[in-house]
Legacy VTK file of the C-alpha trace (Angstrom):
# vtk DataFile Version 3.0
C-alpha trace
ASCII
DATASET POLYDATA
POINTS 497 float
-29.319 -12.418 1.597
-30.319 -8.958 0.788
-33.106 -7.965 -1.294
-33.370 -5.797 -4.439
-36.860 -5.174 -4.858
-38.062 -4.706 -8.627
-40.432 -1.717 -9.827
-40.763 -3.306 -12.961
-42.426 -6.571 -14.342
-40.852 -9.521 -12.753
-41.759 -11.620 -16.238
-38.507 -11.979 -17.873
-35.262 -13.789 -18.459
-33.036 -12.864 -15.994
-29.325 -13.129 -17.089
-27.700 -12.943 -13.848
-28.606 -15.626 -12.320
-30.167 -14.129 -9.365
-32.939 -15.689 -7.722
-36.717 -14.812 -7.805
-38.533 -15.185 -4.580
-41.417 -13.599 -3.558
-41.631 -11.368 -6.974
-38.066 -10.004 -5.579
-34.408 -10.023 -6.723
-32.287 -11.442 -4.149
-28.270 -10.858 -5.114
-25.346 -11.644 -3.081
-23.224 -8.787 -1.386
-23.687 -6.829 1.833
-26.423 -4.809 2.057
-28.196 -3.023 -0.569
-26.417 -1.417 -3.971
-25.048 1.531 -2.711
-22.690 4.505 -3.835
-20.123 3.360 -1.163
-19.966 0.401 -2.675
-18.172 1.608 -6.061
-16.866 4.355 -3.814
-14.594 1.641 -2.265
-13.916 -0.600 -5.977
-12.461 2.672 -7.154
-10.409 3.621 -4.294
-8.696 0.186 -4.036
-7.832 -0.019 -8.082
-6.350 3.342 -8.120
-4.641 3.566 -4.542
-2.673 -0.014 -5.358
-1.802 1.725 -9.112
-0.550 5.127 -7.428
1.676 3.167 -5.398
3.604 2.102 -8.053
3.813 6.004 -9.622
7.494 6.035 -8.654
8.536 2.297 -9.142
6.528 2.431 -12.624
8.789 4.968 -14.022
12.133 3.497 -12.411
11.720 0.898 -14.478
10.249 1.868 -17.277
13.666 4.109 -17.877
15.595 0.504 -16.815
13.807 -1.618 -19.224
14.159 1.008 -22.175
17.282 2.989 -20.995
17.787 4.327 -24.528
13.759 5.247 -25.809
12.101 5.253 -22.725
9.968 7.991 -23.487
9.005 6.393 -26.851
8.482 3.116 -25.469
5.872 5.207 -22.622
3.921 6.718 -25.716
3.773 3.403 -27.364
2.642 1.843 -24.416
0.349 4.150 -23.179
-0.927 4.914 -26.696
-1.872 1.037 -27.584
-3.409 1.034 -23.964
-5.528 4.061 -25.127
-6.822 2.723 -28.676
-7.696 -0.523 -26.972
-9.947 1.238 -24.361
-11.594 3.440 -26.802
-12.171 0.445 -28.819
-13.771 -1.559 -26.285
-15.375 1.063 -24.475
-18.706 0.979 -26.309
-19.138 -3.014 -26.204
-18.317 -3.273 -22.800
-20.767 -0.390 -21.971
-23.675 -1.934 -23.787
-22.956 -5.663 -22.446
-22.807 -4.039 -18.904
-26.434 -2.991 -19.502
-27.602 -6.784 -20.140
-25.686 -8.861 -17.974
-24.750 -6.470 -14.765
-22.414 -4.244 -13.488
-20.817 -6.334 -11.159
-19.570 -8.359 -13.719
-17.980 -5.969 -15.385
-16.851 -4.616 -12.432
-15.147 -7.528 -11.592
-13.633 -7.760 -14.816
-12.354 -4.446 -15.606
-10.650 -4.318 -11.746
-9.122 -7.957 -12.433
-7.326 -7.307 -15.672
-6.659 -3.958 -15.233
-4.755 -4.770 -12.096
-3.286 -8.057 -13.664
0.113 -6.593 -14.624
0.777 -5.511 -11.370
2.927 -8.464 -10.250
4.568 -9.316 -13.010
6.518 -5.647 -12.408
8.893 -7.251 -10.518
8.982 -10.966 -12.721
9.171 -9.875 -16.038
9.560 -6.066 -16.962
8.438 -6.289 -21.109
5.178 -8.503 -19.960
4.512 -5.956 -17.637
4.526 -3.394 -19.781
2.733 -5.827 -22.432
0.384 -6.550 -20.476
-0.375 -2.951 -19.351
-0.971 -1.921 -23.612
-3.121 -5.152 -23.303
-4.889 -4.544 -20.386
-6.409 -1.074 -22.569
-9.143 -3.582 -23.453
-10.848 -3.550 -19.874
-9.258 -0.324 -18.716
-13.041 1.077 -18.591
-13.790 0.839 -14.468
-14.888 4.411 -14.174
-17.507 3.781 -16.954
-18.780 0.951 -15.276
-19.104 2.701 -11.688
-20.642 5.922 -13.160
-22.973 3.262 -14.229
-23.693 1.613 -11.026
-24.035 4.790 -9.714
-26.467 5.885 -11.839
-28.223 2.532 -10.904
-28.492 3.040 -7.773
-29.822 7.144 -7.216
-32.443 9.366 -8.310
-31.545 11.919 -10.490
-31.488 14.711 -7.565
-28.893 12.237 -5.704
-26.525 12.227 -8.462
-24.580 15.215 -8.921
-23.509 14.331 -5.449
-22.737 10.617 -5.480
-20.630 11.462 -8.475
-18.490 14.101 -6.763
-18.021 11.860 -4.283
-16.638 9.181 -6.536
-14.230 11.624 -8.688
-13.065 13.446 -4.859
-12.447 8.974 -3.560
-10.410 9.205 -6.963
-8.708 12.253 -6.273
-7.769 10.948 -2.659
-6.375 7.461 -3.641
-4.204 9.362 -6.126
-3.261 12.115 -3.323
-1.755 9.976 -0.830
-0.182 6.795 -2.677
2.101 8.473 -4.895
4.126 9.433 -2.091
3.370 6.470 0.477
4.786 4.593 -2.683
7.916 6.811 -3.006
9.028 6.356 1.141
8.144 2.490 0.769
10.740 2.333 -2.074
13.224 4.756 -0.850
13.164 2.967 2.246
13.030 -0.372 1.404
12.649 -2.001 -2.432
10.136 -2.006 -5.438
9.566 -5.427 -4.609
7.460 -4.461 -1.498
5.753 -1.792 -2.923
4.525 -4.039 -5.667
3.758 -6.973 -3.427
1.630 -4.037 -1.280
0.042 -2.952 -4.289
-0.556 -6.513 -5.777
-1.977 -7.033 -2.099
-4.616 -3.703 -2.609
-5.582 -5.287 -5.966
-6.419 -8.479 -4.647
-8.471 -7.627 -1.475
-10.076 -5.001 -4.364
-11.147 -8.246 -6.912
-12.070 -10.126 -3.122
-14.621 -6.886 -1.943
-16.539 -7.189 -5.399
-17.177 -11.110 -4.857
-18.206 -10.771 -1.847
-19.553 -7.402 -0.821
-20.954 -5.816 -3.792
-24.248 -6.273 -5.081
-25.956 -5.824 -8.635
-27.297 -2.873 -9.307
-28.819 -3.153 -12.467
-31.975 -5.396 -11.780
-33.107 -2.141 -9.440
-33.904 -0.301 -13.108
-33.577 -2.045 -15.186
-36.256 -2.056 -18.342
-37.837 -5.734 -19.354
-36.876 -5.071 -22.743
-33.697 -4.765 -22.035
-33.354 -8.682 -21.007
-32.638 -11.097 -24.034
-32.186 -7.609 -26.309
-29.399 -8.545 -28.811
-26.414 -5.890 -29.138
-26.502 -3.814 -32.297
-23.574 -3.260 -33.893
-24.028 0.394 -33.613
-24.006 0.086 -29.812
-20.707 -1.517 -30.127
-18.774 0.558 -32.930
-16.481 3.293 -31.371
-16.521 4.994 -34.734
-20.415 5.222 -34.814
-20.361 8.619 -33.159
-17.632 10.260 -34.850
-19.051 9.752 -37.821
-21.707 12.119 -37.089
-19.271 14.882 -36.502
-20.257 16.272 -39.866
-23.747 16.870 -39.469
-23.932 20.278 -38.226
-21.293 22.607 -38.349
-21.343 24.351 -34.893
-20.607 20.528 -33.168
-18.476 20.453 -36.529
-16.435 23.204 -34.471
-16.510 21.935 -31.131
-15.209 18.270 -31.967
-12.393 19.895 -33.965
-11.785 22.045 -30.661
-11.502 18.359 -28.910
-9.395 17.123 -30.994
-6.911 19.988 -30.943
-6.941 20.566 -27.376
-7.177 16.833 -26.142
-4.654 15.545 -28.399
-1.743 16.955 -26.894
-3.482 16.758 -23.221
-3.648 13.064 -23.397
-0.369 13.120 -24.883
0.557 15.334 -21.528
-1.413 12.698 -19.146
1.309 9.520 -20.135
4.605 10.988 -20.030
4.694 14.236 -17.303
5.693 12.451 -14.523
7.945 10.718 -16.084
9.357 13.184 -17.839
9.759 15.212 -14.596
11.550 12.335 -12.633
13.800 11.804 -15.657
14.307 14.733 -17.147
13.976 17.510 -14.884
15.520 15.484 -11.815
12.714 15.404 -9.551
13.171 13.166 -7.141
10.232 10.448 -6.053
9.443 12.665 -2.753
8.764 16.045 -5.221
7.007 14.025 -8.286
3.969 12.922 -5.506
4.083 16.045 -3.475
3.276 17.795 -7.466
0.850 15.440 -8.152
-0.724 15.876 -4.407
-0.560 19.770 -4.823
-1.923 19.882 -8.429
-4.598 17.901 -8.045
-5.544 19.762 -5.098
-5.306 23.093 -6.470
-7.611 21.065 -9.503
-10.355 20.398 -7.124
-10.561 23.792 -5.490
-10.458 25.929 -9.636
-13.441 22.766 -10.328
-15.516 24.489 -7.101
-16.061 28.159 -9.078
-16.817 26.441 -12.262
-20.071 26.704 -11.895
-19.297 30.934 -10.881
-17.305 31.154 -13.998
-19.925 30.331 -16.188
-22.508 32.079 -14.885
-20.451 35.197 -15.172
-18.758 34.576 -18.524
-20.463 32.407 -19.826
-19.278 28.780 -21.627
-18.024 29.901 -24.902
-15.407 31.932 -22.885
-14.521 29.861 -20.241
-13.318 27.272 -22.632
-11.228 30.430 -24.145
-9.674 31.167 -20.650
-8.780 27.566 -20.296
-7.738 26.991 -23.461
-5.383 30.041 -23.136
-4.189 28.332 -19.392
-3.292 24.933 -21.367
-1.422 26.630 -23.799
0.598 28.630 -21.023
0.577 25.349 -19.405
2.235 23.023 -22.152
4.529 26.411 -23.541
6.359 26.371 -19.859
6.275 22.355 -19.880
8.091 22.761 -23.047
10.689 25.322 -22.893
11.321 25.806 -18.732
14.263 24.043 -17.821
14.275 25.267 -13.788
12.282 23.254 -11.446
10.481 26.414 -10.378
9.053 26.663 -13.677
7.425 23.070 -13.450
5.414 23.947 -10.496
4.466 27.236 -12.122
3.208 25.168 -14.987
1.589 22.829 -12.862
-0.383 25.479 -11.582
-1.338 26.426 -14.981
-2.281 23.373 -15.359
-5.287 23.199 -12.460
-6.318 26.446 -14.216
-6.666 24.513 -17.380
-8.876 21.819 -15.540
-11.982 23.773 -16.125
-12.147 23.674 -20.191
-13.597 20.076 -20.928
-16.243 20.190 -18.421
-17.168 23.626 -20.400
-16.907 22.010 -23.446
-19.474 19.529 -21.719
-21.494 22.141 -21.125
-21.638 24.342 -23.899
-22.349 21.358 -26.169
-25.221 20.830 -23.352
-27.062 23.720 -23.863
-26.232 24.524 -27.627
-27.874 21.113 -28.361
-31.943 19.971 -28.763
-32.502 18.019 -25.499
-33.690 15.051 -27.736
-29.888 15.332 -29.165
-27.999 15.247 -25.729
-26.881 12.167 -25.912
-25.944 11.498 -29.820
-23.599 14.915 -29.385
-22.182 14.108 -26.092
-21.514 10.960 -27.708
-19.377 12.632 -30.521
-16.966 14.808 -28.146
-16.857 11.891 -26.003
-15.963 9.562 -28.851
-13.183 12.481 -30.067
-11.177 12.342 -26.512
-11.407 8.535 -26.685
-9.565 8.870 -30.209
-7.401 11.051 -28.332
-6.226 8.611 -25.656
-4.608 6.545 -28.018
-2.986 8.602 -30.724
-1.483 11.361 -28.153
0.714 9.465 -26.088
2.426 8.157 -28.920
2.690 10.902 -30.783
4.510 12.615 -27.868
6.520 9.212 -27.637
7.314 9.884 -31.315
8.434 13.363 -30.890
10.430 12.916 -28.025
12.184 10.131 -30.048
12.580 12.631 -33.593
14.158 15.314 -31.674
16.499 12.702 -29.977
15.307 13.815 -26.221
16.873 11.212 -24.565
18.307 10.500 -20.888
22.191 10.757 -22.184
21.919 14.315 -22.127
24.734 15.404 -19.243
25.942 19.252 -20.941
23.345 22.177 -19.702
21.319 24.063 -21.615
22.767 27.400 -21.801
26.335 25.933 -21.643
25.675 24.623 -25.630
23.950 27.827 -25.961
26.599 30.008 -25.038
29.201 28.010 -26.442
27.781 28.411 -29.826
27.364 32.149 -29.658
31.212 32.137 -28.291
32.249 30.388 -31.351
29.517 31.790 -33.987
28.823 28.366 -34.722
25.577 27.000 -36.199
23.365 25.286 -33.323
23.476 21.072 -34.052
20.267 19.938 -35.024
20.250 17.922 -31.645
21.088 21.431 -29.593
17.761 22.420 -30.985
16.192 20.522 -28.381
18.078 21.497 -25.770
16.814 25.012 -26.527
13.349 23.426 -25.582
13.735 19.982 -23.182
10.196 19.634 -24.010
9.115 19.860 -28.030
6.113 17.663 -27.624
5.054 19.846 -25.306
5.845 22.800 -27.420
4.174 21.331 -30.385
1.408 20.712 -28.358
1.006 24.276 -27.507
0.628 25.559 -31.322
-1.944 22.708 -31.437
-3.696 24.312 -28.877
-3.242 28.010 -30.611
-4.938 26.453 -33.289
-8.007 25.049 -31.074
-8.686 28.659 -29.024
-8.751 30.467 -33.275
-11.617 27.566 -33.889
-13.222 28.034 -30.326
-13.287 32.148 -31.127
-15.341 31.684 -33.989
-17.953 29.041 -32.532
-20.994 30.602 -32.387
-23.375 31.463 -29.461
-26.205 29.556 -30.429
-29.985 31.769 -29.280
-30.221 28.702 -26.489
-27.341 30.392 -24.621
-28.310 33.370 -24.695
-31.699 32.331 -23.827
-30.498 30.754 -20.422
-28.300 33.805 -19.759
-31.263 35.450 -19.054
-33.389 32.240 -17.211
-32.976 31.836 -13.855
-34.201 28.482 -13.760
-31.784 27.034 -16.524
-28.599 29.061 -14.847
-29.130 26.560 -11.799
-29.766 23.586 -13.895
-26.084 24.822 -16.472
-24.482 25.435 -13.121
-25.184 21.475 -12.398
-24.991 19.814 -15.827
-21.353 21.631 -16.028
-19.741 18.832 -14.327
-21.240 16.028 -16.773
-20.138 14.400 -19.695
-21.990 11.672 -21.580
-20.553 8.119 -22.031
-22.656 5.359 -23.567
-25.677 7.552 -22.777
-25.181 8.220 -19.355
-23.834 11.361 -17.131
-20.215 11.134 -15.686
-17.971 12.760 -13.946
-15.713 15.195 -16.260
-11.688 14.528 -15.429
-11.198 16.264 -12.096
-7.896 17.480 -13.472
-4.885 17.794 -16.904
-2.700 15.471 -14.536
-5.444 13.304 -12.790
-6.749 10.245 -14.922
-7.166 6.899 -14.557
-6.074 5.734 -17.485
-2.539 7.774 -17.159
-1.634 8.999 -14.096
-2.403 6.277 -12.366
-1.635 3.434 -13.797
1.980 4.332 -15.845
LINES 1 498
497 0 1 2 3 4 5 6 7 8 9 10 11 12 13 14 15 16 17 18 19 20 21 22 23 24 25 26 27 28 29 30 31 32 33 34 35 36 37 38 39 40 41 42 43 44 45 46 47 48 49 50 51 52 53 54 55 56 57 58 59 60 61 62 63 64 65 66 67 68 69 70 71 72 73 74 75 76 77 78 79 80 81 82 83 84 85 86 87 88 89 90 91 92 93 94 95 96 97 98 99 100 101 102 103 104 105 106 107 108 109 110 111 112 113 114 115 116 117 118 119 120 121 122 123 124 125 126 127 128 129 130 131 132 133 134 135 136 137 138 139 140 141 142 143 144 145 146 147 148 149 150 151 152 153 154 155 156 157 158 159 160 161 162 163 164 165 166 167 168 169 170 171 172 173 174 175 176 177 178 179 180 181 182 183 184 185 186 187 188 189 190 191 192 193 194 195 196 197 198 199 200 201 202 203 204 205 206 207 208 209 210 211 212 213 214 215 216 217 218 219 220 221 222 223 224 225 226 227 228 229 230 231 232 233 234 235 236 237 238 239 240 241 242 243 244 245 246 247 248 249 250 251 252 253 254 255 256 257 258 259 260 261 262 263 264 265 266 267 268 269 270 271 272 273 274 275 276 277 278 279 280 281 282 283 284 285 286 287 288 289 290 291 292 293 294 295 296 297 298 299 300 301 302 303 304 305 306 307 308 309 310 311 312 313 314 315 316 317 318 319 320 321 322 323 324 325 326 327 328 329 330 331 332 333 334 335 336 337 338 339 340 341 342 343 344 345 346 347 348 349 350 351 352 353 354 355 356 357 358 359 360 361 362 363 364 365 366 367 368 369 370 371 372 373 374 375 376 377 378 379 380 381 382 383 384 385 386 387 388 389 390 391 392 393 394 395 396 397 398 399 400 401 402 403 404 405 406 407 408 409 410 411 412 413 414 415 416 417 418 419 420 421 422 423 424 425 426 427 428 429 430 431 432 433 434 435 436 437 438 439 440 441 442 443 444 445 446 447 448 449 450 451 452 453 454 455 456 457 458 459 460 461 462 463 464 465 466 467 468 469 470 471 472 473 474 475 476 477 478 479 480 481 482 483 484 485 486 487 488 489 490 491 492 493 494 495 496
């Protein structure tokens, strides 16, 4: 078998069970711990979940005809404050006992509801809320990643792993769509169960552990702290300084109605705006795209304006974005607020980066940790409170007049609107609430100040290059990863429901 050779002390308890030979770690997989190896876990997950894009919402509006965009905030909301809640524990386990454990893990129950799609549609979607508790795979790779290159290495073997993410998503959507319009939802699930399968098969076999590579002898037989395992431990820092004060709150009125975005767009475009399968992939192919290419001049961007203002400019895109979401009717006007929404893509990794170089360096990772711990907070409360406002303003799938036919016919008759034509004057309120919510974030981003360390590296060189590389980083559990490549490209959303 392969070797792992050990930099460190060889005189510990090893907890996973690999041999010691030779003052060497020998672990079972092919070859040495590599990025290709979580480059190929990730791909497999999230191509067999973006096959089931299309089938995932056909069913979805079957199994809750009457509140299915409700029942998709509820769902996707209990799926969200599951993973936030377990995120921490499983982050700080995968440090003692091995990311391809966890690996293994996360893959296998994330991917467990997949075949009961076509047995038993309210376990499915049980078992997708439940499934929140291990929905933390890109945590875990970031991880192994991070195991397994030097520091110089890593801004690259991350944008590989995000642009593998980006691809699965790009071309299974619609390979999903033609395998259903063509033949049934019971082959595309069988294909995707099939994906899932040889994905849990490639980590038993091929992958090896990463951690032993780097991994500290203290770190062996060290107990887990309750602080490494609260979700709230972060948060509760929030308070302790009133610029990060600002920035959380920013977050949490930006991200709220983002995440709330992430669980119901494509659903709400196949259902309510009457995309067909075909058109929902080729958006989600095009936007993420477009995502990609706006993420490239990032790094231009805030050289030239700076962070404070870049989040500005894409908080100003979002709430364009969610504004058109909400009150455009046409189809043209969803792919003009798709495009808006790639624009958009660049504010949390400026967030990121602001917060970088605002903070002490020996504070990096305690305030990462807070904005971090505020979008994880977000992933649960705001899908369901879009589910809830979709169900308050009775947006439903029943609706078969037009919008400016109730309009009109009102006007005609100098009638007072019905409280349910209200929402016909926007299809979209969450959306539209959303948007104020955002309003509300750019007024608190405007008056965050531009600490002397910003200006200070306006005027350094040195620290523009090292800004124009941290941009793309966010800190989870301590660690660097990958900021969301895109508004409408997650794996804990798009993906997956």
């Amino acid at each position: 078998m392969p070797k792992i050779h050990i930099k460190k002390p060889i005189g510990m308890v090893l907890r996973n069970r690999n041999a010691i030979k030779d003052g060497v770690i020998t672990s079972s997989g092919i070859g040495e711990p590599s990025v290709y190896h979580a480059l190929v876990v990730i791909f497999l997950e999230f191509f067999a979940w973006g096959l089931l894009t299309m089938p995932v919402i056909s069913v979805l509006n079957q199994t809750f005809p009457d509140h299915t965009f409700l029942m998709n905030g509820l769902v996707m909301g209990i799926k969200g404050i599951f993973s936030f809640l377990s995120a921490p524990l499983i982050g700080a386990l995968s440090d003692v006992w091995g990311r391809k454990f966890f690996l293994l893990i996360t893959v296998f129950f994330t991917c467990a509801p997949i075949p009961l799609m076509t047995i038993n549609t309210f376990w499915f979607f049980a078992m997708i809320s439940i499934s929140g508790v291990f929905a933390v795979t890109f945590s875990v790779v970031f991880a192994y990643v991070a195991d397994v290159t030097t520091i110089e290495d890593r801004s690259k073997a991350y944008g590989l792993v995000s642009a593998t993410f980006a691809a699965s998503l790009v071309i299974s959507p619609a390979l999903g769509a033609y395998l259903m319009e063509l033949y049934s939802d019971t082959l595309v699930v069988a294909l995707a169960t099939a994906i899932a399968v040889l994905d849990v098969f490639f980590i038993l076999v091929a992958v090896p552990e990463s951690l032993p590579e780097k991994v500290r002898p203290s770190t062996w037989g060290a107990p887990i702290s309750w602080e490494q395992a609260d979700p709230f431990a972060a948060l509760r820092k929030v308070g302790t300084d009133h610029t990060i004060l600002m920035q959380c709150v920013t977050v949490l009125l930006s991200y709220l109605p983002e995440a709330g975005q992430y669980s119901c767009i494509f659903v709400y475009l196949k259902l309510k705006m009457d995309f067909t399968s075909i058109e929902v992939s080729i958006f989600i192919a095009v936007v993420g795209i477009l995502s990609i290419l706006i993420q490239l001049i990032l790094g231009f961007l805030m050289k030239v304006l700076g962070a404070k203002r870049t989040i500005i400019i894409g908080l100003i895109f979002e709430m364009m974005q969610l504004l058109w979401y909400g009150f455009g009717s046409k189809t043209w006007m969803m792919w003009a607020a798709g495009v808006l929404a790639s624009l958009g893509s660049i504010t949390y990794p400026a967030i990121s980066a602001f917060v970088s170089i605002h903070s002490n360096a020996d504070r990096q990772g305690v305030v990462q940790g807070m904005v971090t711990g505020m979008r994880g907070l977000c992933n649960g409360l705001g899908p369901a409170m879009f589910g809830v406002i979709f169900y308050l303003f009775h947006v439903d799938l029943n609706d078969d007049h037009s919008l400016m036919h109730s309009v009109d016919k009102a006007i005609r008759r100098n009638e007072t609107l019905h409280p349910d034509s209200y929402a016909q004057l926007a299809p979209g309120p969450p959306f539209v609430f959303g948007a104020f919510m955002v309003v509300c974030a750019i007024l608190v981003a405007v008056f965050i100040p531009e600490g002397p360390t910003e200006l200070a590296i306006r005027r350094s060189s040195s620290e523009k290059k090292r800004v124009s590389l941290d941009v793309h980083y966010e800190i989870e559990q301590g660690r660097k990863v990958h900021s969301p490549l895109s508004p409408l490209m997650r794996s804990d959303s798009s993906a997956q429901l």
